[in-house]
C-alpha positions, 0 to 999 in steps of 0.5 A: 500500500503506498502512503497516499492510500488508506487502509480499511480501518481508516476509511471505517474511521472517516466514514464514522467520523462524519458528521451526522448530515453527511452520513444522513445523505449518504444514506438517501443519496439518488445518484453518483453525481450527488454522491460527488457533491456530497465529496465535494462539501466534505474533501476527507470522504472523496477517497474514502468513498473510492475505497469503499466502490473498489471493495464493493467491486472485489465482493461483487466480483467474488459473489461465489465466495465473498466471506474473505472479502468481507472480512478483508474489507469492513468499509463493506459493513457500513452504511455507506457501502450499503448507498453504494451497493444501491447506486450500483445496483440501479446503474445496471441494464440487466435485472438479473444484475440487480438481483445480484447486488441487492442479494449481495446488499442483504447479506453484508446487511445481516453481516453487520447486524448479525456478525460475519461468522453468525451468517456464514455458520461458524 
């Protein structure tokens, strides 16, 4: 990892250090280009928000076997991923795309509130 970029932890700590309206509109947020403004107000979230699209993108690419990813990556158990896994899914053409990522949204959900080896059987 070079020194510019962040490691899992510290995206976890931006993402929870972010004030409460931030966090509020992340949550809601309707489209990248609001996701960009959001970036845009509050500088320290642009790459933490880029951190957070590759991991989403690691666990969508490992969809048959994403327990490593998650555990690798727990910017994927926050609510910004959740915003983020949302926009993704809405971007795809292919409903059975969508399916996909909103099946992989639920599972990193029960991950957060139930644990990563509650929901894998460990």
């Amino acid at each position: 990892m070079s020194k510019d970029e962040l490691s899992s932890a510290q995206v976890v700590g931006i993402l929870e250090s972010l004030p409460k309206w931030i966090e509020q509109e992340i949550r809601t947020v309707k489209s990248i280009e609001h996701l960009d403004r959001l970036c845009d107000m509050h500088p320290p979230l642009r790459p933490a928000i880029q951190h957070v699209w590759a991991a989403v993108q690691l666990y969508i690419q490992a969809r048959h076997a994403p327990r490593p990813i998650v555990e690798a990556h727990p910017e994927l158990l926050t609510s910004t991923a959740d915003a983020v896994l949302r926009l993704f899914a809405e971007s795809q053409d292919d409903h059975g795309a969508k399916i996909t990522i909103w099946a992989g949204q639920t599972l990193l959900s029960r991950c957060r509130e139930e644990g990563i080896d509650a929901v894998w059987g460990d």
